[in-house]
C-alpha positions as CSV (number, residue, x, y, z in Angstrom):
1,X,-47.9,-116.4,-52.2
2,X,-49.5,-117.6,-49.1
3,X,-51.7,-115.2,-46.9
4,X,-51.0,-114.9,-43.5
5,X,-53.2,-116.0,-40.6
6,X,-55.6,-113.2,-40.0
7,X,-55.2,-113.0,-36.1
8,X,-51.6,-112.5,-36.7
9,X,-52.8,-109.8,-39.1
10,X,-54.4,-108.2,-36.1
11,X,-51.6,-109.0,-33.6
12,X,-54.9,-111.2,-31.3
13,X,-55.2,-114.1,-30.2
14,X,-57.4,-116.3,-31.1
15,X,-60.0,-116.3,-28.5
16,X,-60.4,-112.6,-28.9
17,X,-63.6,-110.8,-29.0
18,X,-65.5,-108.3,-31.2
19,X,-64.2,-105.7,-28.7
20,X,-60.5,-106.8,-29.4
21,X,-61.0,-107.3,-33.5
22,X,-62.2,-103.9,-33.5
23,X,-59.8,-102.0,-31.1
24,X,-57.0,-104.0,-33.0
25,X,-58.4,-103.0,-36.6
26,X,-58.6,-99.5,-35.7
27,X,-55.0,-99.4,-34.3
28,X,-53.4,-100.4,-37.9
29,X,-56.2,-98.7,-39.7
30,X,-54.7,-95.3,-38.4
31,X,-50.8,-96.8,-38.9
32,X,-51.5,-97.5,-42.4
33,X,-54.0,-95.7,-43.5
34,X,-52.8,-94.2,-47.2
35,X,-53.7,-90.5,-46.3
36,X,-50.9,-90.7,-43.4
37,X,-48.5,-92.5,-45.8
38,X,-48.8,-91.1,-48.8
39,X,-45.1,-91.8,-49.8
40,X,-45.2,-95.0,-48.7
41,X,-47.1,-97.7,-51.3
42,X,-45.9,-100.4,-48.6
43,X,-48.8,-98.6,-45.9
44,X,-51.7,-99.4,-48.2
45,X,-51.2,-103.1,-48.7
46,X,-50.6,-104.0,-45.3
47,X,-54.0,-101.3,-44.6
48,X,-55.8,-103.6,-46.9
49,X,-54.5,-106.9,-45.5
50,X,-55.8,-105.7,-41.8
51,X,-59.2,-104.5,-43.6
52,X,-59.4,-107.9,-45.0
53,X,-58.5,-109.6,-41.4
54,X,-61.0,-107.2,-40.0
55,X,-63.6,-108.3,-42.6
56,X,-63.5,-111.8,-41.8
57,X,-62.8,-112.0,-37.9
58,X,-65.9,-109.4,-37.2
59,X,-68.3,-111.5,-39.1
60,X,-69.0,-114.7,-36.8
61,X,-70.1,-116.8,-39.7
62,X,-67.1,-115.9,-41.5
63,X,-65.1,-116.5,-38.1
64,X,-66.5,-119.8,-37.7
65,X,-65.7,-121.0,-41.3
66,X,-62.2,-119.2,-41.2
67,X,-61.0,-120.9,-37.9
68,X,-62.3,-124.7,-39.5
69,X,-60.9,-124.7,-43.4
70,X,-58.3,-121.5,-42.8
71,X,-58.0,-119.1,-46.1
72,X,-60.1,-122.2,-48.0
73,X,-63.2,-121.4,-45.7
74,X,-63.8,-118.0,-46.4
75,X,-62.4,-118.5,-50.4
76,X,-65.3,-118.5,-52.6
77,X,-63.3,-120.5,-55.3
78,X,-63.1,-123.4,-52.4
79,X,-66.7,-124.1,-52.7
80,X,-67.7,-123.6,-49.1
81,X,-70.7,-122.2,-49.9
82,X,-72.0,-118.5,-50.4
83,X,-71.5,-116.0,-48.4
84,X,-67.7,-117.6,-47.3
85,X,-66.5,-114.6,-50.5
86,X,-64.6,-111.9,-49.1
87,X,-61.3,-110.9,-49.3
88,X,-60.5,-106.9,-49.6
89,X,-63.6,-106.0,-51.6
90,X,-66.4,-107.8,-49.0
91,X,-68.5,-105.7,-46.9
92,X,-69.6,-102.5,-47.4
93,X,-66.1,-100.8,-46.5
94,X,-67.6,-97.0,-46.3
95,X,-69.8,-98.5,-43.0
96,X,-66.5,-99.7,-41.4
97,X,-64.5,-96.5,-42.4
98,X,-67.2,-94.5,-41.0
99,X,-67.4,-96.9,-38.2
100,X,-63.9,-96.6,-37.2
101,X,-63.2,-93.0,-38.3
102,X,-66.4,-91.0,-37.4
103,X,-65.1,-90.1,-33.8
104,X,-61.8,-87.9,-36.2
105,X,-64.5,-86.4,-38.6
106,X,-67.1,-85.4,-36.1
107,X,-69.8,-88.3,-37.2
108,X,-71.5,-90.8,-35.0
109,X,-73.5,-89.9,-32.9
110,X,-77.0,-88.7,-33.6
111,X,-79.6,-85.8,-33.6
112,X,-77.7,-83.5,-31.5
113,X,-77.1,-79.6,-32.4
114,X,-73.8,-78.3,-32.0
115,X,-73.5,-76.0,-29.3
116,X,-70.7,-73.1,-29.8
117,X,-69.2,-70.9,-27.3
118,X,-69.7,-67.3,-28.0
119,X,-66.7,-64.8,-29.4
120,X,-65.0,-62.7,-27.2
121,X,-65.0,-59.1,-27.0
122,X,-62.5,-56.2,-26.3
123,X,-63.3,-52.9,-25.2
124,X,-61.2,-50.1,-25.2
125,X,-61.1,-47.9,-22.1
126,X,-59.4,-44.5,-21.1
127,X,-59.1,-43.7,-17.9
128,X,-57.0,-40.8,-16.4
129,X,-54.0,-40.7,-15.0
130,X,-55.5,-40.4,-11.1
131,X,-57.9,-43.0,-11.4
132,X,-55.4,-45.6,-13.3
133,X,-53.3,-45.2,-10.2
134,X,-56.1,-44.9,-7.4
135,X,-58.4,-47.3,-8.8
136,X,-62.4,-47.2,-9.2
137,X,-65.6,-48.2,-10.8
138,X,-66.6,-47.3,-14.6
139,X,-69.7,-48.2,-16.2
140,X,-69.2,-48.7,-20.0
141,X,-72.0,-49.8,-22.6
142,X,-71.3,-52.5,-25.2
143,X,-73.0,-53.6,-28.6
144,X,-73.0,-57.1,-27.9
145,X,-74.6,-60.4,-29.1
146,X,-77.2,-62.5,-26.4
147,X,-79.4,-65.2,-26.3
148,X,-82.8,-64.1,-27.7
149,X,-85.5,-64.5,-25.1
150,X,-88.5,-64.8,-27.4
151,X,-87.0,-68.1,-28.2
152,X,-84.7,-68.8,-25.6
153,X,-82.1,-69.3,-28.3
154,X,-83.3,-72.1,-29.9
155,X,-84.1,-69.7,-33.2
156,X,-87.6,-71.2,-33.9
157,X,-90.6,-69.3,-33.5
158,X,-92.9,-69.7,-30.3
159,X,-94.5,-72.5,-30.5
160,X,-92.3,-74.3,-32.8
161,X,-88.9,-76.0,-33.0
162,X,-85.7,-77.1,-34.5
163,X,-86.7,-80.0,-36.5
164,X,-84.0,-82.9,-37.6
165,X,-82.1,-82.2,-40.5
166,X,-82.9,-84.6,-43.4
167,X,-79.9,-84.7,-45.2
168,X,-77.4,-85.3,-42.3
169,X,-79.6,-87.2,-40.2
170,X,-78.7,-84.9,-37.3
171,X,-75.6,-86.0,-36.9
172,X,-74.1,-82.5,-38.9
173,X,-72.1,-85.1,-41.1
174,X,-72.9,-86.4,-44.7
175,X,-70.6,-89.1,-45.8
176,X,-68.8,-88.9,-49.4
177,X,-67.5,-91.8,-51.0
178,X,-64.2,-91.0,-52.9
179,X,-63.1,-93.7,-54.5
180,X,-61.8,-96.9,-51.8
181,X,-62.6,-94.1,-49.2
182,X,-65.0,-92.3,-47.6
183,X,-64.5,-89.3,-46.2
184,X,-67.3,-87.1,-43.8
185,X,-68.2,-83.6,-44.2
186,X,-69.8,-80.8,-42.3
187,X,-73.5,-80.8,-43.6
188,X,-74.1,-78.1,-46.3
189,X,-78.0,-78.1,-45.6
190,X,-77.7,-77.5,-41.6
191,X,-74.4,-76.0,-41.9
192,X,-73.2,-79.0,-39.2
193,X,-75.9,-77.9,-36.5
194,X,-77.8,-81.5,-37.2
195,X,-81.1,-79.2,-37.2
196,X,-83.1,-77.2,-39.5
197,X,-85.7,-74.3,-38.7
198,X,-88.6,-74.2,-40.8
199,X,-90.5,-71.4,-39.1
200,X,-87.9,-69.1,-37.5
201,X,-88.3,-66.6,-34.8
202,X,-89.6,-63.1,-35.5
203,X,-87.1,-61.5,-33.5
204,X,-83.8,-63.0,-34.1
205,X,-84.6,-64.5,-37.9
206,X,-83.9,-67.7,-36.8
207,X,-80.0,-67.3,-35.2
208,X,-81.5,-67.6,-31.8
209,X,-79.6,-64.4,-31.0
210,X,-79.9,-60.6,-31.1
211,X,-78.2,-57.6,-30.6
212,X,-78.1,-55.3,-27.4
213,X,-76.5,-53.0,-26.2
214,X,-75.7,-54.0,-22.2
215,X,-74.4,-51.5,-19.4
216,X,-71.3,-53.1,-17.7
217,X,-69.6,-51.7,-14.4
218,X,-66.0,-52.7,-14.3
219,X,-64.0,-52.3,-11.5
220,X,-60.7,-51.0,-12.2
221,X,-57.8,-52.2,-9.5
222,X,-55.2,-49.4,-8.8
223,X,-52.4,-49.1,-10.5
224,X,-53.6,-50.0,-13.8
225,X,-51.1,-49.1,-16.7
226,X,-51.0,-48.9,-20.6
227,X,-52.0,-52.2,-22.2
228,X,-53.2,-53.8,-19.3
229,X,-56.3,-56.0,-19.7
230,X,-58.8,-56.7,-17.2
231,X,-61.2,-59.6,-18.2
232,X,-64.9,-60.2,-17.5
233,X,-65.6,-63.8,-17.3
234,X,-69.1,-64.1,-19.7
235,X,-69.6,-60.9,-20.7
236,X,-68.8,-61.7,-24.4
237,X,-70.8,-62.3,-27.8
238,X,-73.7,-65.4,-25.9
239,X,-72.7,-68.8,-27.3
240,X,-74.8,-70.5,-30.0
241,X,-77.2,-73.0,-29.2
242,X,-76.9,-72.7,-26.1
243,X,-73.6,-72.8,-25.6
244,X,-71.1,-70.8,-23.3
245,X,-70.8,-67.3,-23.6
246,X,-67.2,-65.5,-24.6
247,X,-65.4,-63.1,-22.3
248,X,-65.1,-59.7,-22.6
249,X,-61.7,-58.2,-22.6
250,X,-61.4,-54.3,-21.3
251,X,-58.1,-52.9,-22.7
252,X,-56.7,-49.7,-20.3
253,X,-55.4,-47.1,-21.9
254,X,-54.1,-44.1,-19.9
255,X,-54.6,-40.4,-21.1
256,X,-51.1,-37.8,-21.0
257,X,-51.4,-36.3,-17.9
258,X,-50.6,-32.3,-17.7
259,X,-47.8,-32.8,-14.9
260,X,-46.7,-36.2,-14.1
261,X,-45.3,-38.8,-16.5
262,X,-45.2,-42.6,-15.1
263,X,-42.4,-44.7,-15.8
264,X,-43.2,-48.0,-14.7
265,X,-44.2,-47.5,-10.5
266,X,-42.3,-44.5,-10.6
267,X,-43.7,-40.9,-11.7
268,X,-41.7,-37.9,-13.3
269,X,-42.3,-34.3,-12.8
270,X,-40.3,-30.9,-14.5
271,X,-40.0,-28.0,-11.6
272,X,-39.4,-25.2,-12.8
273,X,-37.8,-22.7,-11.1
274,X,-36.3,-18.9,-11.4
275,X,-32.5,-18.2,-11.4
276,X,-32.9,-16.4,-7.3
277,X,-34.2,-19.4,-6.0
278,X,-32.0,-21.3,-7.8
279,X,-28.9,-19.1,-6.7
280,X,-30.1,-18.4,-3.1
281,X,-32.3,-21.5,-2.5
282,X,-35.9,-21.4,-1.2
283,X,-39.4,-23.7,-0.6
284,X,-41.7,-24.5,-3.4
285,X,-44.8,-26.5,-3.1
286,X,-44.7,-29.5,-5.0
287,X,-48.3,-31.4,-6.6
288,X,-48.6,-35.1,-5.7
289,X,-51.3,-37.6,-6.5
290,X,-52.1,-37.4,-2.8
291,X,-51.9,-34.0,-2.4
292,X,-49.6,-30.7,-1.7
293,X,-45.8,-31.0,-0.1
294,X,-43.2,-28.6,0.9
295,X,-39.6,-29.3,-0.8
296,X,-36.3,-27.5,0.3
297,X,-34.6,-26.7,-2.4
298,X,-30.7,-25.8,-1.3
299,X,-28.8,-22.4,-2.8
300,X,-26.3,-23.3,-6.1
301,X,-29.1,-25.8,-7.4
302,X,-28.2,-26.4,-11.0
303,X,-30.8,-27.6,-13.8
304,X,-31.3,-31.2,-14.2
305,X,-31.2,-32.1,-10.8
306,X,-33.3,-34.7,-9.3
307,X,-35.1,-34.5,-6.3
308,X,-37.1,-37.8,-5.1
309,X,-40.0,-38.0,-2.9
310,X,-40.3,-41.2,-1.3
311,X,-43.7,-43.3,-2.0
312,X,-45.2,-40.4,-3.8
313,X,-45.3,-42.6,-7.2
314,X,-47.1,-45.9,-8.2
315,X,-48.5,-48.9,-6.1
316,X,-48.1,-51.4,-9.4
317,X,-51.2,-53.8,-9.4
318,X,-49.2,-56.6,-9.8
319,X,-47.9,-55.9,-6.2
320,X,-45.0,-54.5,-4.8
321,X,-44.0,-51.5,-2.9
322,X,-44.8,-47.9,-3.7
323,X,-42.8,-46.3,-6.1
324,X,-41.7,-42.3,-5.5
325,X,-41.9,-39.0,-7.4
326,X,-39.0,-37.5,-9.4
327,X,-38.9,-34.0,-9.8
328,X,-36.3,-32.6,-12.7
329,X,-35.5,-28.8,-11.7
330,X,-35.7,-26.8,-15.1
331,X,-33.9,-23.5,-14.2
332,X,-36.0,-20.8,-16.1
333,X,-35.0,-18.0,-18.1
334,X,-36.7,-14.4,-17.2
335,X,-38.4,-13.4,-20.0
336,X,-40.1,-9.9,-21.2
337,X,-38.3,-7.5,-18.9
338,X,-37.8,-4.1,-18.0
339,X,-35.5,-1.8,-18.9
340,X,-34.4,-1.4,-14.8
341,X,-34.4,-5.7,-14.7
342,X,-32.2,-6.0,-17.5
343,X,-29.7,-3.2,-16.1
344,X,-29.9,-4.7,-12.5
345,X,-28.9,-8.1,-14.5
346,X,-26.1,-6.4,-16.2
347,X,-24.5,-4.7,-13.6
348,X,-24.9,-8.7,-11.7
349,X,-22.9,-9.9,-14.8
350,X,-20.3,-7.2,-14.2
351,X,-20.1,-7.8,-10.4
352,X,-19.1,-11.8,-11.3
353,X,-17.4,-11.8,-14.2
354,X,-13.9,-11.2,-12.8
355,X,-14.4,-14.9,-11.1
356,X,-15.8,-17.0,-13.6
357,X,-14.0,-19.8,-12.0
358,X,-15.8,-19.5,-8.7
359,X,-19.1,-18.0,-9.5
360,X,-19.5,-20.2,-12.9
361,X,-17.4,-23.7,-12.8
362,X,-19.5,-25.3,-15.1
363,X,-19.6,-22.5,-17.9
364,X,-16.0,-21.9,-16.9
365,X,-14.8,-25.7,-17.5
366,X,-16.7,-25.4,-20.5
367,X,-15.0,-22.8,-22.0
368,X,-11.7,-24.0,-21.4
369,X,-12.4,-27.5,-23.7
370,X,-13.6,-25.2,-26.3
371,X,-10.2,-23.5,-25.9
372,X,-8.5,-26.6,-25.9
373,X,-10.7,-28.2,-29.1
374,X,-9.5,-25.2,-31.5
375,X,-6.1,-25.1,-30.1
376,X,-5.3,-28.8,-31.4
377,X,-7.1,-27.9,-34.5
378,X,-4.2,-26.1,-34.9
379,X,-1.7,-28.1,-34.4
């Protein structure tokens, strides 16, 4: 069977230059190359054919013969002289693999170190209740990784440096041949830094970076709340070689507070109060994050009632407005009294019970579905 013409191989014309063979070689080489088509035994011939077009067409001597005689120029059978031999197996295919590949498996380029950027940190912080809400200025102290300054992070000792790697080259590759391919991986010697450090520095044994322990003021916003985060741009682990440093990550966690709960920009409050005040109404003074108020409460005030204080609560430091204070009223119980108390309450008890509907609705209404529950039992 015939071969086809190698520029139609390509998909050039054929006045194209070394520029255009190789961009169109690369193009198809990534189509068909077997590893992306490994269910397809179609992908590795035509990969081959453009390999063998690429061979040819980026060889000017080869070009020269090719576009004279055709397939009969570069066929060493045609006696057209040596070097005209070719075909799939010409070349040294692990160069052009490289050549068109290294930018995918990190090779290339040469004698540079990898720079990394450093890992971030998170810190956990507790704050209470009235600063989480108010806002302010913590310092915290953090075990943390930075750029050692006896070698300025280069991980050599004074005087010296990071020498080339001689395996790798320092390019941080090596190139293993597998068979028809080759295939580039991170250099076991210099661990993919493209360097080596012979003599390494005293203080940081050569990993150009050391532990401290740094003092950090962060500035809480108000109204922080549980699982916020507030982030420090660079305060992270330092990068290696020279590279960024991470962040560090402060994670806000608020403490129980003895009186107020917060639900969201809203805070919650239980008042408890006696049965007189209750009954007969009167003025407590209420707690706030800002201080003391007076609130009313009315006579008849049964437990569980809510009484809202505008803009007492919550600015939320996402923005919006000010939430408010809700105060449950939790009717208490006396407790431990005297003989006289508990007679003065009895003879109360007396003095109402002839009118439970009036005096106790509630308890009253009660009653009467209890009443009303065993009755159908009956039925």
């Amino acid at each position: 069977m015939s071969k086809r013409d190698y520029y139609e191989v390509l998909g050039i014309s054929k006045d194209a230059n070394e520029a255009a063979i190789k961009k169109a070689f690369k193009r198809l080489a990534m189509k068909h190359h077997p590893d992306r088509n490994a269910d397809n035994p179609e992908a590795e011939t035509k990969f081959k054919e453009a390999k063998e077009a690429y061979d040819i067409l980026s060889d000017a001597q080869k070009r020269a013969a090719y576009d004279q005689y055709g397939h009969a120029g570069v066929d060493p059978s045609a006696g057209h002289g040596p070097g005209y031999g070719g075909g799939a197996g010409a070349g040294n295919f692990s160069d052009i693999f490289g050549d068109v590949f290294g930018d995918i498996f990190g090779g290339g380029g040469g004698g540079r170190s990898r720079s990394y950027r450093g890992s971030d940190l998170r810190y956990n912080m507790e704050l209470n209740l009235e600063d989480a809400v108010a806002g302010t200025t913590i310092k915290i102290k953090i075990p943390t990784l930075v750029s050692c300054k006896t070698c300025h992070g280069s991980g050599a000792k004074k005087g010296s440096s990071p020498t080339t790697c001689t395996t790798c080259g320092g390019t941080g590759q090596v190139r293993i041949q597998q068979g028809f391919f080759s295939v580039q991986q991170t250099c076991p010697h210099c661990h993919g830094q493209g360097k080596t450090i012979s003599d390494p520095c005293n203080d940081c044994h050569g990993q150009g970076r050391i532990e401290e322990r740094k003092t950090l003021s962060v500035k809480v916003p108000p109204g922080v709340d549980n699982g916020d985060r507030i982030r420090l741009s660079g305060e992270g682990e330092a990068g290696e070689n020279g590279g960024p440093s991470g962040d560090l990550y402060v994670q806000v966690h608020v403490k129980p507070h003895t009186i107020f709960e917060r639900d969201g920009s809203n805070l919650l409050c239980q008042m408890p109060i006696s049965v007189a005040v209750a009954a007969l109404g009167g003025e407590l003074e209420v707690p706030t994050l800002n201080g003391r108020v007076k609130l009313k409460i009315p006579g008849e005030t049964q437990t569980g009632r809510m009484f809202r204080l505008k803009g007492k609560g919550v600015k939320p430091v996402r923005g919006g407005m000010i939430g408010d204070l809700l105060c449950k009223v939790v009717i208490e119980t006396p407790v431990k009294l005297t003989s006289k108390q508990k007679e003065l309450l009895r003879e109360f008890e007396e003095s109402i019970h002839g009118d439970k509907q009036k005096h106790n609705p509630q308890g009253n209404s009660w009653m009467n579905g209890v009443k009303k529950f065993f009755d159908d039992m009956k039925l």
